[in-house]
C-alpha positions, 0 to 999 in steps of 0.5 A: 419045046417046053411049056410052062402052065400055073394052074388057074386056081394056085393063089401065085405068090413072088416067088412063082413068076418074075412079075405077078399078072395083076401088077404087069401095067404098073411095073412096065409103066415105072420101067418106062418112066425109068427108061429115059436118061433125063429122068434118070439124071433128075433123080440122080441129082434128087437122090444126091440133094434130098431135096431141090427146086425146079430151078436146082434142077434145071441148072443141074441138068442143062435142061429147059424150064418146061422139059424139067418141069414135064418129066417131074409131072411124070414122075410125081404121077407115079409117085417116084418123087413127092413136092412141096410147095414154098411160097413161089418154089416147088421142092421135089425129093424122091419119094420111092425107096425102092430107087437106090436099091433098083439102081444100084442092082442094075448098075452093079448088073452092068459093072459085073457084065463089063468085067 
């Protein structure tokens, strides 16, 4: 069995390691909140509209009031989406745009493993 060790004083760049130490919670956080199909769903449908209300949303993916709701406080915590306040509406859009990018690399992985 082969071992792998990165010296403890090598400055470790991208390229050395799949993920860098100092930023393990944050990315198993974002593939977490990227792990559940009604997230993904609302930023589908995010992706597609610009822009939408809660109730846009709500509609659009056959969900509750209150679950929607929750999964937008959790995206909106890690900054994957952004609101804006109109009198009595919110309006979310995706504010990460590194999204489009990571689904369509995942989503081409899967086509090219179905082949």
């Amino acid at each position: 069995v082969q071992t792998c060790a990165l010296p403890i004083s090598k400055t470790i760049l991208m390229s050395d390691v799949l993920i860098p130490v100092p930023v393990l919670e944050q990315v198993a956080r974002r593939f977490k909140l990227l792990g559940d199909p009604v997230r993904l769903r609302i930023l589908n449908y995010l992706h597609t509209c610009q822009e939408a209300s809660v109730q846009d949303i709500v509609e659009a993916t056959s969900q509750s009031q209150a679950n929607v709701s929750k999964h937008l406080r959790a995206l909106s915590n890690e900054s994957l989406v952004d609101k804006r306040k109109d009198g009595l509406y919110v309006y979310y859009r995706v504010n990460d745009p590194t999204l489009p990018a990571l689904c369509m690399l995942v989503c081409g992985r899967l086509e090219s493993n179905t082949e």
